[in-house]
C-alpha positions in Angstrom: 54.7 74.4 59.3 57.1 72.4 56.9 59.2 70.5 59.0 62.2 68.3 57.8 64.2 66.0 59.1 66.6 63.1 59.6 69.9 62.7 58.2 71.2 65.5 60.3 68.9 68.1 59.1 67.2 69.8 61.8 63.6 70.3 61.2 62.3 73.6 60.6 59.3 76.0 60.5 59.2 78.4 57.9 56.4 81.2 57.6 54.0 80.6 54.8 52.9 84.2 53.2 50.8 85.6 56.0 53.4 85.4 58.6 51.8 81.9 60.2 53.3 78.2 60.4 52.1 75.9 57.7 51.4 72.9 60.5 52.4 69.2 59.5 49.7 68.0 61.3 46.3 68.5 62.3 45.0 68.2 66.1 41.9 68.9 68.5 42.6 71.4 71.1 41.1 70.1 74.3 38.0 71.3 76.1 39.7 73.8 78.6 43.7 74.1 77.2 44.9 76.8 76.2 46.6 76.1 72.5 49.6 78.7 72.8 50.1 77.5 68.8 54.2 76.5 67.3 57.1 78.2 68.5 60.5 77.6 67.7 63.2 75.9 69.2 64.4 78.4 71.8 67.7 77.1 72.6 70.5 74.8 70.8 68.6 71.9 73.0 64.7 72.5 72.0 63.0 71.0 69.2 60.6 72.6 66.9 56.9 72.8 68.5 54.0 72.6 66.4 51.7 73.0 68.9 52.0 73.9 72.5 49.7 73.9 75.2 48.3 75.4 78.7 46.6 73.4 81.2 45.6 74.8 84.8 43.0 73.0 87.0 43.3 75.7 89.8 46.9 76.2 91.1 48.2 73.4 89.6 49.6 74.1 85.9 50.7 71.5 83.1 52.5 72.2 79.6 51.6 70.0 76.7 53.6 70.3 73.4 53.8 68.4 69.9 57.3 68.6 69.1 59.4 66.9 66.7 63.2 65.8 66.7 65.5 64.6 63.7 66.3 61.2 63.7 65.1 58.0 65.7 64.7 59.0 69.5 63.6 55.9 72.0 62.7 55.2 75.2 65.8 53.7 76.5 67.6 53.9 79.6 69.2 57.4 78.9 65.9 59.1 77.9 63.9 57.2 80.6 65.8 58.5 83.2 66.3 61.6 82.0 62.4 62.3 82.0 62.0 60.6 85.4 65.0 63.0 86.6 62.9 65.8 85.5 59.9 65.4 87.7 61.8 63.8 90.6 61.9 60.4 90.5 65.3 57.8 90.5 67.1 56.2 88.0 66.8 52.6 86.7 68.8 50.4 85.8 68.8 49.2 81.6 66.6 45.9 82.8 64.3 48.1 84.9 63.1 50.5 82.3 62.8 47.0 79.7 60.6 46.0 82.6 58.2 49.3 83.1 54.6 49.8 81.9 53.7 51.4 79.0 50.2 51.7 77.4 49.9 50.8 73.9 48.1 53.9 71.8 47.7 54.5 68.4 49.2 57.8 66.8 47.4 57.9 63.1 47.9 54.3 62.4 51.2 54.2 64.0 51.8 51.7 66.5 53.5 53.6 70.1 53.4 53.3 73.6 52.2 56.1 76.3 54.9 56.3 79.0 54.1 57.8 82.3 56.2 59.4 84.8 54.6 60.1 88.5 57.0 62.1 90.5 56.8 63.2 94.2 55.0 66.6 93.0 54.8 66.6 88.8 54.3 63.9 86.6 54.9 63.4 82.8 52.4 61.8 80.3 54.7 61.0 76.6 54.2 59.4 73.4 57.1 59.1 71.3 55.8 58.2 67.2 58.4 57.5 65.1 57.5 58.4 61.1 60.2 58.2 58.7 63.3 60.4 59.4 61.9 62.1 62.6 60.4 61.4 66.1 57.5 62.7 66.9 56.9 63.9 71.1 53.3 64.2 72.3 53.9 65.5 76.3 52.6 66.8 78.9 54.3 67.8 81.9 53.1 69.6 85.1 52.1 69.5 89.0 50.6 66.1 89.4 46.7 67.4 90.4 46.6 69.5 86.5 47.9 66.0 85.0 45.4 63.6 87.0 42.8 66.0 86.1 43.1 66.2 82.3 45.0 62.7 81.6 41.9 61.7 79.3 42.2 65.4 77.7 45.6 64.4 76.9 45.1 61.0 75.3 41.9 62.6 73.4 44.8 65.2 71.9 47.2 62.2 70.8 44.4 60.5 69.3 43.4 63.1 67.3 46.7 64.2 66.0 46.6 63.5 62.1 50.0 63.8 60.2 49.2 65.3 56.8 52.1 64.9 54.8 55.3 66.6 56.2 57.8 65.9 58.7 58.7 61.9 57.4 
């Protein structure tokens, strides 16, 4: 995948010559997901994926995804609550979400935070990296027993993501 970005471009994945995504990046599948590999944006309101993910720990079932997005996306209040709306959780108010947790993780030498979302029944595990003209999502999202079970399988597949030289 060659992906670019910012300035209003949207990014894109073009085919190299035998029909598969030239990748941006570089990553370690973990132990027991199912890599599902990119897939374009399927809708006007998707981003590009350059990896996405199965994980199922019986019943319960997570999606995981490395996506990018043009231009500078941040966790504030908007976003926040967006996500939290998405697995069931409340809104918060602009000094709440200043106020909430976030782990500090490295993302290839870039400095970003792991924000976690534990709803009534799913929960959402995100790291937003920021590199040049683009913002880079490493999620996972699914019934909370799949995400308790593979949270250190998820931080394993942010550390290991390696950026190798597209998508700035």
């Amino acid at each position: 995948m060659v992906a670019k970005g910012g300035r209003g471009d949207a990014p894109s994945m073009p085919p190299d010559h035998g029909g598969k995504a030239k990748l941006p990046i570089t990553y370690t599948t973990p132990e027991g997901w199912k890599d599902t590999g990119p897939r374009a944006p399927r809708s006007q309101f998707d981003t590009p994926k350059a990896a996405t993910f199965i994980v199922r720990e019986g019943n319960a079932v997570a999606d995981a995804d490395v996506s990018l997005m043009p231009g500078r996306t941040e966790a504030d209040a908007g976003n926040v609550n967006r996500w939290r709306a998405q697995v069931g959780l409340p809104a918060l108010s602009a000094d709440e979400v200043a106020k909430l947790p976030a782990r500090d993780v490295k993302v290839d030498g870039i400095d970003c935070k792991l924000l976690d979302f534990a709803g009534p029944k799913q929960t959402t595990l995100l790291v937003l990296v920021p590199r040049g003209g683009v913002t880079w999502f490493i999620k996972v999202r699914g019934d909370n027993a799949a995400i308790e079970k593979n949270r250190a399988k998820f931080e394993a597949l942010v550390q290991s993501v390696k950026f190798i030289g597209a998508a700035e």
